[in-house]
HTML snippet that shows the backbone in 3Dmol.js (N, CA, C, O; Angstrom):
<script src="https://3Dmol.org/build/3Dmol-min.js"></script>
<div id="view" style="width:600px;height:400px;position:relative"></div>
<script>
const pdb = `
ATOM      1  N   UNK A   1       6.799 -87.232 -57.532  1.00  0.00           N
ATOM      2  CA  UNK A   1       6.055 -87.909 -58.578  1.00  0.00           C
ATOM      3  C   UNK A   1       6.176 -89.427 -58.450  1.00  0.00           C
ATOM      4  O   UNK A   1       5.348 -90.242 -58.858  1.00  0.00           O
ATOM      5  N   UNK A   2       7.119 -89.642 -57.938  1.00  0.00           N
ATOM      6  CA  UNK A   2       7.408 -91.575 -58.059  1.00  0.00           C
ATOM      7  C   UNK A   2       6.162 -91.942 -56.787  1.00  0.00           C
ATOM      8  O   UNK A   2       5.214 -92.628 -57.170  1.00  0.00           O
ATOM      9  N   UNK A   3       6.174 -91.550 -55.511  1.00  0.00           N
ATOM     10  CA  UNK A   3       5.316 -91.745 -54.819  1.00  0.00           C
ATOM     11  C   UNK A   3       3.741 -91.626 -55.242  1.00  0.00           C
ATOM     12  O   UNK A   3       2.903 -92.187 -54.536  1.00  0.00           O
ATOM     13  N   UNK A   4       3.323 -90.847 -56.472  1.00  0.00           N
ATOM     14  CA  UNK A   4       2.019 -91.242 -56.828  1.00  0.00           C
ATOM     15  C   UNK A   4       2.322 -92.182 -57.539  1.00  0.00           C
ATOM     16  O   UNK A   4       1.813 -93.253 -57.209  1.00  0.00           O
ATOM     17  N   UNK A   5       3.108 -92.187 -58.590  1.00  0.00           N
ATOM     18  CA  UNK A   5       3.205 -93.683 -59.829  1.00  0.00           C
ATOM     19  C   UNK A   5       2.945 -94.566 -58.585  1.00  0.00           C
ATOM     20  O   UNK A   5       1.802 -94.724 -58.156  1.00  0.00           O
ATOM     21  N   UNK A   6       3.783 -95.006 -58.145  1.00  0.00           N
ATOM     22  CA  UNK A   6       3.367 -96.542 -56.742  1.00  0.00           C
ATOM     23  C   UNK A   6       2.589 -96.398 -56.129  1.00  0.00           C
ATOM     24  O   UNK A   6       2.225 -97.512 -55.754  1.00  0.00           O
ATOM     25  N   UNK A   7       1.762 -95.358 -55.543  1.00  0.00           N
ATOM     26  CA  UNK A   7       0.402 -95.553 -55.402  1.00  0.00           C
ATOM     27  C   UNK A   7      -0.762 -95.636 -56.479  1.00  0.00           C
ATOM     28  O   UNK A   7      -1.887 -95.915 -56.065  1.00  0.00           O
ATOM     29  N   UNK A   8      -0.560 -95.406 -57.868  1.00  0.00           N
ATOM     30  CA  UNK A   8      -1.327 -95.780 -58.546  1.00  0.00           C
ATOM     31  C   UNK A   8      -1.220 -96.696 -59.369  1.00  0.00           C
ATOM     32  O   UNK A   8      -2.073 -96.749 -60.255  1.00  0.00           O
ATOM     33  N   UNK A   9      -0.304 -97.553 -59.342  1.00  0.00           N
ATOM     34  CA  UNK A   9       0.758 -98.774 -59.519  1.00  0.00           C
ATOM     35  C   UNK A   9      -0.256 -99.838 -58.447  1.00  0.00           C
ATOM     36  O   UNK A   9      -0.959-100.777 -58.822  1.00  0.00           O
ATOM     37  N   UNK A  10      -0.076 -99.383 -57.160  1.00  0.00           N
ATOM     38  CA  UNK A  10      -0.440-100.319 -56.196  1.00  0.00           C
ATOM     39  C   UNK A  10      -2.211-100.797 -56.456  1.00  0.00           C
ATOM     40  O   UNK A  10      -2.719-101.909 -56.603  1.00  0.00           O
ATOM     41  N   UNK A  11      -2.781 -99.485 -56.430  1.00  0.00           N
ATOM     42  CA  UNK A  11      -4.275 -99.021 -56.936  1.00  0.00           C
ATOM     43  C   UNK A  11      -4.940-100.297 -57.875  1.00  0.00           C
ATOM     44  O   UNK A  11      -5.698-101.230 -57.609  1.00  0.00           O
ATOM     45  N   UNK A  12      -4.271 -99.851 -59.062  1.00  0.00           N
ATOM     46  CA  UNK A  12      -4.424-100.616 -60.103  1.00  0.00           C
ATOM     47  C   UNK A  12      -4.179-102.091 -59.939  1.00  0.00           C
ATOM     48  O   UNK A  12      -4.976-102.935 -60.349  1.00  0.00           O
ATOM     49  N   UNK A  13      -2.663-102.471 -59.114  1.00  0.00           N
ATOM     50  CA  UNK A  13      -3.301-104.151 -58.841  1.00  0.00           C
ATOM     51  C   UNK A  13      -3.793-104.711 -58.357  1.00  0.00           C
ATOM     52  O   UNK A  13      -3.872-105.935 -58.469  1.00  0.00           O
ATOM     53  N   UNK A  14      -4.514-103.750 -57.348  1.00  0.00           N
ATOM     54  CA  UNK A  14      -5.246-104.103 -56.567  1.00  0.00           C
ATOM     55  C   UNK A  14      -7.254-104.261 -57.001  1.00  0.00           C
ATOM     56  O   UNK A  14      -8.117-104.883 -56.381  1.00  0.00           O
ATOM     57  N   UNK A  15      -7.346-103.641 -57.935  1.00  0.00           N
ATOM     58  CA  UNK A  15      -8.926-103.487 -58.607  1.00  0.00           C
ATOM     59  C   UNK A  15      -9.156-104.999 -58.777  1.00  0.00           C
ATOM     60  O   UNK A  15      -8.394-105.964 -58.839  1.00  0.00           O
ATOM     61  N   UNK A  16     -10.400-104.856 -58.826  1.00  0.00           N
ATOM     62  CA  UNK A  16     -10.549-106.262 -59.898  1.00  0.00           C
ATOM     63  C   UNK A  16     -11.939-105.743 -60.647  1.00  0.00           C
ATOM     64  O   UNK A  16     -12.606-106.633 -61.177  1.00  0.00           O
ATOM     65  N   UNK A  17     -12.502-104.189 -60.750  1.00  0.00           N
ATOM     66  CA  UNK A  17     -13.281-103.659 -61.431  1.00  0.00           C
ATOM     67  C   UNK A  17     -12.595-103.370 -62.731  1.00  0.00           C
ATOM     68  O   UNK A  17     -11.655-102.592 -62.896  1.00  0.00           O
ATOM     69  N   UNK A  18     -13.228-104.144 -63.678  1.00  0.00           N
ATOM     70  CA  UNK A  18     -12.295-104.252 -65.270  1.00  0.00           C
ATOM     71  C   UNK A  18     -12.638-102.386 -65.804  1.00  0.00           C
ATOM     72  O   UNK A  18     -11.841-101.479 -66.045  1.00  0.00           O
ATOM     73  N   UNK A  19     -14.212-102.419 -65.824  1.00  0.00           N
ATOM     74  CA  UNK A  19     -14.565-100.575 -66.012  1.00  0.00           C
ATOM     75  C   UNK A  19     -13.672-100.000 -66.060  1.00  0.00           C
ATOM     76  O   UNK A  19     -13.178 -99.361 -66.989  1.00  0.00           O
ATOM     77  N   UNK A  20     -13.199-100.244 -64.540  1.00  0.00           N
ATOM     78  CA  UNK A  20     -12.618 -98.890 -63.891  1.00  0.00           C
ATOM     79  C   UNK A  20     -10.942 -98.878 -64.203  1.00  0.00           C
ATOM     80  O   UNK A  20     -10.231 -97.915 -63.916  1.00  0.00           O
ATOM     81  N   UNK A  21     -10.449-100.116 -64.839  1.00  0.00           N
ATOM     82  CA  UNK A  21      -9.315-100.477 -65.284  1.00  0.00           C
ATOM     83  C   UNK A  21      -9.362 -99.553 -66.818  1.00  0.00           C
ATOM     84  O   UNK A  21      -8.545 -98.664 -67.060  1.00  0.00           O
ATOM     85  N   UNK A  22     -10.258 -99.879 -67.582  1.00  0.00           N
ATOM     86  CA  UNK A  22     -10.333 -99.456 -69.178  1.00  0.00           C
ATOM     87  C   UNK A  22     -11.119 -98.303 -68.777  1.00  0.00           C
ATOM     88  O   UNK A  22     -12.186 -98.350 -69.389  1.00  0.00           O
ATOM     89  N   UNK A  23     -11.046 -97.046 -67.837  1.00  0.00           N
ATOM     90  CA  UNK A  23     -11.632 -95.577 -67.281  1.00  0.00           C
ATOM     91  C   UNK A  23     -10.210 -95.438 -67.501  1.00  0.00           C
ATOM     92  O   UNK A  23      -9.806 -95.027 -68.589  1.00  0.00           O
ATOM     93  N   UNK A  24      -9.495 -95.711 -66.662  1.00  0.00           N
ATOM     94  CA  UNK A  24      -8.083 -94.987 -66.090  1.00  0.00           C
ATOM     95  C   UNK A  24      -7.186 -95.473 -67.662  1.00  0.00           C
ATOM     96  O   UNK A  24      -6.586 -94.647 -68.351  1.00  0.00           O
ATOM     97  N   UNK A  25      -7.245 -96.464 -67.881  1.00  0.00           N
ATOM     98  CA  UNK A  25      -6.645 -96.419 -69.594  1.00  0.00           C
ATOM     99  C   UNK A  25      -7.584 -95.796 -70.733  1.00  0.00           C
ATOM    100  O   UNK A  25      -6.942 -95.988 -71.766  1.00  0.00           O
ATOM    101  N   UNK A  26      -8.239 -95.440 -70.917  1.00  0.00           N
ATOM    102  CA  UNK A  26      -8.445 -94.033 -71.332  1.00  0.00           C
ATOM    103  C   UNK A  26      -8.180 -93.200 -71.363  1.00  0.00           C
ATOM    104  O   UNK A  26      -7.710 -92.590 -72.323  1.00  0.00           O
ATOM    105  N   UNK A  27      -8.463 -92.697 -69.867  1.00  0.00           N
ATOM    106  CA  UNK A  27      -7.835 -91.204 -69.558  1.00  0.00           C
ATOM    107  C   UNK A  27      -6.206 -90.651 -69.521  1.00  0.00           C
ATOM    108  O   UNK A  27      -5.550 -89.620 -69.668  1.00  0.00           O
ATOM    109  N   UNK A  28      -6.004 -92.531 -69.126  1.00  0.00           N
ATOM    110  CA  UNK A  28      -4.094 -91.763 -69.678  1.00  0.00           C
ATOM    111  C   UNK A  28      -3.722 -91.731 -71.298  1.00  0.00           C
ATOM    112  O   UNK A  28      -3.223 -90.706 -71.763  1.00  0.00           O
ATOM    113  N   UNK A  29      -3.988 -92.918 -72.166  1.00  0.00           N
ATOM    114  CA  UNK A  29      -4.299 -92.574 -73.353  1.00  0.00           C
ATOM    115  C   UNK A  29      -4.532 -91.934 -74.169  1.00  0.00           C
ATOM    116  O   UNK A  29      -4.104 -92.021 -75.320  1.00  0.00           O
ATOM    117  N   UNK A  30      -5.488 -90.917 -73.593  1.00  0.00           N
ATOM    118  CA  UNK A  30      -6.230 -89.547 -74.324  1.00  0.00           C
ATOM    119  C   UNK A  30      -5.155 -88.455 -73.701  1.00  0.00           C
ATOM    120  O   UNK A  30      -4.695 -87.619 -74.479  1.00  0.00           O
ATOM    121  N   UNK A  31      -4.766 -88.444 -72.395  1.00  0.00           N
ATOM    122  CA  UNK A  31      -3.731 -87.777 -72.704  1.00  0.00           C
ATOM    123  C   UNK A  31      -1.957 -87.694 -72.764  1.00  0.00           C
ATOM    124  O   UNK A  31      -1.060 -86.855 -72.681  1.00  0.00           O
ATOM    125  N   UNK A  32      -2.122 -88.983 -72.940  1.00  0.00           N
ATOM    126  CA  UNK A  32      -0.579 -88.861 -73.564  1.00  0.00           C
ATOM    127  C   UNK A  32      -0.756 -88.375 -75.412  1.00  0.00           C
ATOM    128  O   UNK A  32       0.151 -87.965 -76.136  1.00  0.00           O
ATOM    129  N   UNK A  33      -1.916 -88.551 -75.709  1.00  0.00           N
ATOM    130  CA  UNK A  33      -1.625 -87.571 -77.110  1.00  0.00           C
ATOM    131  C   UNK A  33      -2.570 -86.736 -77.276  1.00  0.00           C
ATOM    132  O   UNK A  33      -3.282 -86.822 -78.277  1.00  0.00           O
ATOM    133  N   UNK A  34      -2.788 -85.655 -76.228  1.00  0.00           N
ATOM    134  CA  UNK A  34      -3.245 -84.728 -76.002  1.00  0.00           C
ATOM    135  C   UNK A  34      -2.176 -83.870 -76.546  1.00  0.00           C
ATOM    136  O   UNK A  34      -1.055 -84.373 -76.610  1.00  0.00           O
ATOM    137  N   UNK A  35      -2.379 -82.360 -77.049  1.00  0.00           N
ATOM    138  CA  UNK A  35      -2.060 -81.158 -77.620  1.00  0.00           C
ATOM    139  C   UNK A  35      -2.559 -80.142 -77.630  1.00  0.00           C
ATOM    140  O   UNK A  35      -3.443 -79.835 -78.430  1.00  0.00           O
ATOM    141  N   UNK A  36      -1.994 -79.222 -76.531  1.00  0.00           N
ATOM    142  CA  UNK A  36      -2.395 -78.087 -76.600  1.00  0.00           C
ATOM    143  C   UNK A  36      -2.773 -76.984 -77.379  1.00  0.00           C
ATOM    144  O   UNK A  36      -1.986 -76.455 -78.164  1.00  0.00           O
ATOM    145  N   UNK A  37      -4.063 -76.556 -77.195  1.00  0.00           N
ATOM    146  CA  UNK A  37      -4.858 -76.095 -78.338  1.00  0.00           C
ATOM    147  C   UNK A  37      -5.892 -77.153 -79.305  1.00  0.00           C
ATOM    148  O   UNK A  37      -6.953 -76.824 -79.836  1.00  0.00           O
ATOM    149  N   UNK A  38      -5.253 -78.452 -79.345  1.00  0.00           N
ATOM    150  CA  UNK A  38      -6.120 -79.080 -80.015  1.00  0.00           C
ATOM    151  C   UNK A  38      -7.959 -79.340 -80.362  1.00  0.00           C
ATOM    152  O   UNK A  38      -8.492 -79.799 -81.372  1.00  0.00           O
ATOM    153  N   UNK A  39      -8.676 -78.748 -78.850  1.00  0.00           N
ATOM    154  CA  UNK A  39      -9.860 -78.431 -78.942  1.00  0.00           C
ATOM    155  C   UNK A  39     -10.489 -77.434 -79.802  1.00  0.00           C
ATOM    156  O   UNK A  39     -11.461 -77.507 -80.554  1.00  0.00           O
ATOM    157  N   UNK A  40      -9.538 -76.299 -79.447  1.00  0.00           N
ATOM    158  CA  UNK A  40     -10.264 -75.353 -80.002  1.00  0.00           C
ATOM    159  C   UNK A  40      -9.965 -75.784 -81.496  1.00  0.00           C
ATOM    160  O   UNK A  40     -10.953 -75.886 -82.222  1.00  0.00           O
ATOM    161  N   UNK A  41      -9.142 -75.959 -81.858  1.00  0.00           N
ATOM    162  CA  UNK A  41      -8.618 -75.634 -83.416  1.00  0.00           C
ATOM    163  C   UNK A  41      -9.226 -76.744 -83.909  1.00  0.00           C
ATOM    164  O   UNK A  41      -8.807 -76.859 -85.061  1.00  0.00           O
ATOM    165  N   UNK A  42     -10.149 -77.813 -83.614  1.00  0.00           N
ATOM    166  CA  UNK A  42     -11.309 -78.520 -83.820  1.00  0.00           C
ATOM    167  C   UNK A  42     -12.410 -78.214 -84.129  1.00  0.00           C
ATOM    168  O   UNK A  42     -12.937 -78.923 -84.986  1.00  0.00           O
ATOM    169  N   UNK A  43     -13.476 -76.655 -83.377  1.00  0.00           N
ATOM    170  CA  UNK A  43     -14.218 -76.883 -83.265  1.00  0.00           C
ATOM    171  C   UNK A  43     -14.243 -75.806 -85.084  1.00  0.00           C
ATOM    172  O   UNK A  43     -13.302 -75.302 -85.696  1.00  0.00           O
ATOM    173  N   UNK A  44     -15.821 -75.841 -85.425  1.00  0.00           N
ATOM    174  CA  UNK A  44     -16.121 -75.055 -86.080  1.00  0.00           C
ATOM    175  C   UNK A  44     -16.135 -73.428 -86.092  1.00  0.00           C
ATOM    176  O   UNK A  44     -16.075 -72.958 -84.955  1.00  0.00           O
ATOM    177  N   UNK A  45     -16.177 -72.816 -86.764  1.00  0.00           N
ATOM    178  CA  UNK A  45     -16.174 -71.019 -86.540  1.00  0.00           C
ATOM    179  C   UNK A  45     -17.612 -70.737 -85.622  1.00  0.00           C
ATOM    180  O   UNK A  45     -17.724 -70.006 -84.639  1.00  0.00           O
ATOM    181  N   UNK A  46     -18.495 -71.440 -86.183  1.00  0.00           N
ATOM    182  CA  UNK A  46     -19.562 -71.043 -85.250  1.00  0.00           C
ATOM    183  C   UNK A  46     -19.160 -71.485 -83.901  1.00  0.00           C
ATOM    184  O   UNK A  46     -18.754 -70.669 -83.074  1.00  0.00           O
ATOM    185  N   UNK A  47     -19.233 -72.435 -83.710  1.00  0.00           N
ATOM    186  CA  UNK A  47     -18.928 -73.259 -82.098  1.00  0.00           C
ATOM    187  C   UNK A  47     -17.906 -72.401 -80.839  1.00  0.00           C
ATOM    188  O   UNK A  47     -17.973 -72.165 -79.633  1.00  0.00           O
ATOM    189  N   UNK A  48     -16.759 -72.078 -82.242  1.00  0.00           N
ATOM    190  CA  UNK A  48     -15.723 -70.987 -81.476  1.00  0.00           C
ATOM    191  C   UNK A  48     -15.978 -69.612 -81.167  1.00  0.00           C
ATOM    192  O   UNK A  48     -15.340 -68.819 -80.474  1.00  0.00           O
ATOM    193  N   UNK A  49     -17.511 -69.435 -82.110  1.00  0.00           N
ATOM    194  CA  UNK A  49     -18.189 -67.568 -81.518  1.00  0.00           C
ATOM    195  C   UNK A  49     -19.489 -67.971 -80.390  1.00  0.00           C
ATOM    196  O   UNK A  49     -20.143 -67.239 -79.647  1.00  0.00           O
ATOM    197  N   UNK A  50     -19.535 -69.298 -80.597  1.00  0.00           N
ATOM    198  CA  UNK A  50     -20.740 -69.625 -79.530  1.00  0.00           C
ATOM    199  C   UNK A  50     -19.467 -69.684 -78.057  1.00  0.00           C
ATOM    200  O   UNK A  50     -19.817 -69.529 -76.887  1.00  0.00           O
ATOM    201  N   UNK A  51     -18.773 -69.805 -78.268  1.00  0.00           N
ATOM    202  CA  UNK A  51     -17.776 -70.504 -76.936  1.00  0.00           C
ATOM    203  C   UNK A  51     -17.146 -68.998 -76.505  1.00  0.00           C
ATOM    204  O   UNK A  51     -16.548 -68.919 -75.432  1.00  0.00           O
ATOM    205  N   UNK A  52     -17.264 -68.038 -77.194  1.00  0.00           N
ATOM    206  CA  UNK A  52     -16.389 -66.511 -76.992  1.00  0.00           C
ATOM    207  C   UNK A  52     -17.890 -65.706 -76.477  1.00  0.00           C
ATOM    208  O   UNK A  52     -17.850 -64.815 -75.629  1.00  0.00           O
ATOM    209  N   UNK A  53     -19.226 -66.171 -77.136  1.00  0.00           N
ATOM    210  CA  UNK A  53     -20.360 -65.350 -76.685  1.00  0.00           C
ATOM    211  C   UNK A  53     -20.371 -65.602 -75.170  1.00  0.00           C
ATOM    212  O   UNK A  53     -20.425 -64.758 -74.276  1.00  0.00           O
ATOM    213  N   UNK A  54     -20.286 -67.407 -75.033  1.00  0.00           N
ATOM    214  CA  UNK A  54     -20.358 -67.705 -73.582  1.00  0.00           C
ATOM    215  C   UNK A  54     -19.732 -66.913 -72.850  1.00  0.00           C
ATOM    216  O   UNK A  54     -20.478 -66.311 -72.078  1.00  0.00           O
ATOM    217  N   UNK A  55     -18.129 -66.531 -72.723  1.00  0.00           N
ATOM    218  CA  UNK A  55     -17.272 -66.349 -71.897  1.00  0.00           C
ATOM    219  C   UNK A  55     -17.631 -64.575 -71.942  1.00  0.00           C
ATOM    220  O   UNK A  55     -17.118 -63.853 -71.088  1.00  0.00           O
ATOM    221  N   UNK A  56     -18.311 -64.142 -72.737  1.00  0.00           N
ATOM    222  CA  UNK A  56     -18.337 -63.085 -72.079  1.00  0.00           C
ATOM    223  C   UNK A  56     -19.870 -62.870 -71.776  1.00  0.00           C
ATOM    224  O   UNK A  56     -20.309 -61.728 -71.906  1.00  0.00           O
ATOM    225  N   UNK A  57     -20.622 -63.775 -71.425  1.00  0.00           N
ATOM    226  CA  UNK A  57     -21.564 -63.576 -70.566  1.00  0.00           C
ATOM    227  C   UNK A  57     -21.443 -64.113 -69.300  1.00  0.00           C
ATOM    228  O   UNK A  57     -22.336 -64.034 -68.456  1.00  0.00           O
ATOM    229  N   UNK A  58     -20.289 -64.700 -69.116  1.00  0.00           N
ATOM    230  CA  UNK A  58     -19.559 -65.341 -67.693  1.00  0.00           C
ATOM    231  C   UNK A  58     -19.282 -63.739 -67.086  1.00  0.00           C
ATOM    232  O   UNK A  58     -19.476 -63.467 -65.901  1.00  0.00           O
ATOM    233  N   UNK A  59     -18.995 -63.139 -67.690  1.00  0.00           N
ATOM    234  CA  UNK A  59     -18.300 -61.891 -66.805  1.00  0.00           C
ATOM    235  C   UNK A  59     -19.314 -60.499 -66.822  1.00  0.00           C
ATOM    236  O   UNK A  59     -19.135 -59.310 -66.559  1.00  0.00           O
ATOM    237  N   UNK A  60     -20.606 -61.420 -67.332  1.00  0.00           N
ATOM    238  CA  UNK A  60     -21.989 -60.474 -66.505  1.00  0.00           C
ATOM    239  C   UNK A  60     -22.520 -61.000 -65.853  1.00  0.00           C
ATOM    240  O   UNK A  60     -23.401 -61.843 -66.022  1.00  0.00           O
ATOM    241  N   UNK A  61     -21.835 -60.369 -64.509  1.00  0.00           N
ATOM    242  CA  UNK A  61     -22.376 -60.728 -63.416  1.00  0.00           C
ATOM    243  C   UNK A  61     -24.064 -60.565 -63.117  1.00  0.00           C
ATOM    244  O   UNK A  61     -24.854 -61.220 -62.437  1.00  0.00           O
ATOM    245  N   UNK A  62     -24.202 -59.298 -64.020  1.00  0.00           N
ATOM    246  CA  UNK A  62     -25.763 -58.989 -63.438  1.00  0.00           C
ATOM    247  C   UNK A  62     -26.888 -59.861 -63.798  1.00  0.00           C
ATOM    248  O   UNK A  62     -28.040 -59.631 -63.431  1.00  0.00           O
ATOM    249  N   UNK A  63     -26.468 -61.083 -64.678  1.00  0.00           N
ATOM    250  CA  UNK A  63     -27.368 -62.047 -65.214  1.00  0.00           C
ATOM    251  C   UNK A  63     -27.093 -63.394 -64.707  1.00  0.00           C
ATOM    252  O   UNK A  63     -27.606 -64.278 -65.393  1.00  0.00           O
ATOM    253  N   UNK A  64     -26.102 -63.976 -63.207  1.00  0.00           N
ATOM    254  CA  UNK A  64     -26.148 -64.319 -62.739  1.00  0.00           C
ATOM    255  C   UNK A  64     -27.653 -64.704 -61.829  1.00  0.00           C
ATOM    256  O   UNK A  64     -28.684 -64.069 -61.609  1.00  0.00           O
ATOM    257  N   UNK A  65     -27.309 -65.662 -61.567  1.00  0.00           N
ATOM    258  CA  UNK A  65     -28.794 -66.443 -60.714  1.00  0.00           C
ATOM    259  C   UNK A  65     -28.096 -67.065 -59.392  1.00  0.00           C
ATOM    260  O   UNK A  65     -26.985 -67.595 -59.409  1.00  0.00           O
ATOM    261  N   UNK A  66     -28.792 -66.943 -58.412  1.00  0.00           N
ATOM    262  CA  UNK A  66     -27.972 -67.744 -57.276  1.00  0.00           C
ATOM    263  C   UNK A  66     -28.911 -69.066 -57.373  1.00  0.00           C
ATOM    264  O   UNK A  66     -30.002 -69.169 -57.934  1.00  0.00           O
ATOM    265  N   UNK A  67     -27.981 -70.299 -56.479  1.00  0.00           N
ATOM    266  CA  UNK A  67     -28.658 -71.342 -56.809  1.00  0.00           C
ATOM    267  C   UNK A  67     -30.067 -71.886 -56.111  1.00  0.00           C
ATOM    268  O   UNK A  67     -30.687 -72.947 -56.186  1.00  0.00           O
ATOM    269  N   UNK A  68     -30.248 -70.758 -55.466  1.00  0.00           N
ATOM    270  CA  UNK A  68     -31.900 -70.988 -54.797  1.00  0.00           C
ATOM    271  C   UNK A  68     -32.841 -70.576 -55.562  1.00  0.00           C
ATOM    272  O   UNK A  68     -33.927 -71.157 -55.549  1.00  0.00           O
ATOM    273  N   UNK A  69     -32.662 -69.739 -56.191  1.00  0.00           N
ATOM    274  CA  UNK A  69     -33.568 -69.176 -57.479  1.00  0.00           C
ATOM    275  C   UNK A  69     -33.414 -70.109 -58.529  1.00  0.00           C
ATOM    276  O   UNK A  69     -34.427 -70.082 -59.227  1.00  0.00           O
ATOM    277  N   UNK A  70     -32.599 -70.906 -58.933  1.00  0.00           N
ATOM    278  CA  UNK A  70     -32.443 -71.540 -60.021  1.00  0.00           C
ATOM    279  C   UNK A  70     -33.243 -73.222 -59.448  1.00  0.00           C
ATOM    280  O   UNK A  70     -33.615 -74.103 -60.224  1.00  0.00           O
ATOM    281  N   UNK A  71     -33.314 -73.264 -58.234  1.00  0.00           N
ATOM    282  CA  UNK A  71     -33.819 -74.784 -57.737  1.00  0.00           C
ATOM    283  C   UNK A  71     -35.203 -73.849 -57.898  1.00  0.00           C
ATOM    284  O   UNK A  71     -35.906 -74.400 -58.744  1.00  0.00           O
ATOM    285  N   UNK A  72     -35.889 -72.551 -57.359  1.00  0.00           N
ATOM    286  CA  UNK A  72     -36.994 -72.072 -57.337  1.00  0.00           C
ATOM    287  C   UNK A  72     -37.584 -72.102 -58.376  1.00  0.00           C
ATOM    288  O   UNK A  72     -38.797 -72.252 -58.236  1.00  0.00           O
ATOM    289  N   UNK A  73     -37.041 -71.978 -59.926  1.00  0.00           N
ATOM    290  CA  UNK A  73     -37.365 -72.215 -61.066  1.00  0.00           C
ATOM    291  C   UNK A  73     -37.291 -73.767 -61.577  1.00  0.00           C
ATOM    292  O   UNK A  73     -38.011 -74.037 -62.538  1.00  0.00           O
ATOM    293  N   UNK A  74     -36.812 -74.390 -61.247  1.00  0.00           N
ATOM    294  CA  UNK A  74     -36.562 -75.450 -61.513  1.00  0.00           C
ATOM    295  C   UNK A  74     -37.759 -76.596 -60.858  1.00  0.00           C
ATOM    296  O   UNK A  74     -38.159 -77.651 -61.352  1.00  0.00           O
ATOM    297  N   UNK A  75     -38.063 -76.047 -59.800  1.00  0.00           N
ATOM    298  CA  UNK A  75     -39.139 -77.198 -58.896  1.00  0.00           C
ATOM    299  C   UNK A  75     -40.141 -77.583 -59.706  1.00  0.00           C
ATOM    300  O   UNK A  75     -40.862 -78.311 -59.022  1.00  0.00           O
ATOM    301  N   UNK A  76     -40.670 -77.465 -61.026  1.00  0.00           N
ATOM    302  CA  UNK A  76     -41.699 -77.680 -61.396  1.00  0.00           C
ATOM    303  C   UNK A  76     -41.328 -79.027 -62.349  1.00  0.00           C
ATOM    304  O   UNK A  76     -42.138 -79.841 -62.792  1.00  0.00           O
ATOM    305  N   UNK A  77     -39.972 -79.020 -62.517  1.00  0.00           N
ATOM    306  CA  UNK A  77     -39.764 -80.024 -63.303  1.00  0.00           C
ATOM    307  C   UNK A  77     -38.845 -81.288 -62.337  1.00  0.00           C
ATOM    308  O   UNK A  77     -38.460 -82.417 -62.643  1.00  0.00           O
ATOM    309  N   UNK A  78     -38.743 -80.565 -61.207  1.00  0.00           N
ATOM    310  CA  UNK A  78     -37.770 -81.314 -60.292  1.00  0.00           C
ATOM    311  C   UNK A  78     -38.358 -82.626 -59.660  1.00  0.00           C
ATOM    312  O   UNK A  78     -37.738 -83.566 -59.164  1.00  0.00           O
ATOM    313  N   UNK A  79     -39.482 -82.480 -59.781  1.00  0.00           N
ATOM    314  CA  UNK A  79     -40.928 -82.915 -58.813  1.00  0.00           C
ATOM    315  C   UNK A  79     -41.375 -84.733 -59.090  1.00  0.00           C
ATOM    316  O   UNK A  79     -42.343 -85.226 -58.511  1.00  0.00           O
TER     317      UNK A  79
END
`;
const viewer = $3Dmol.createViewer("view");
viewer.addModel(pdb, "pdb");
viewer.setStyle({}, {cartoon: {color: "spectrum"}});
viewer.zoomTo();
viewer.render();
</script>
């Protein structure tokens, strides 16, 4: 772990993209008070049966699309 800190130690003094300075302080920010579970126990009851409908239409496969059919449907707006 110390060998990434000093490479992202080094990283960082080396930028001079401010963005990309206040990107990476964000993302450590958000999760140093990150909490597990905290998403879900956010969202609404609906949101959490829309998010349980999803996951089990993830595991029907038979309504899967491969992604040539989905660019094949898609070309009309792709254009």
């Amino acid at each position: 772990m110390a060998a990434i800190k000093e490479d992202l130690h080094k990283l960082i003094d080396t930028t001079t993209d401010e963005k990309l300075l206040e990107d990476i302080f964000m993302i450590l920010s958000s999760r140093r008070n990150y909490k597990e579970g905290s998403l879900w126990t956010s969202l609404t009851e609906a949101q959490k049966q829309e998010v349980l409908a999803s996951e089990s239409e993830i595991g029907n496969k038979s309504a899967w699309i491969s992604q040539e059919e989905m660019k094949r449907r898609s070309s009309k707006w792709l254009r």
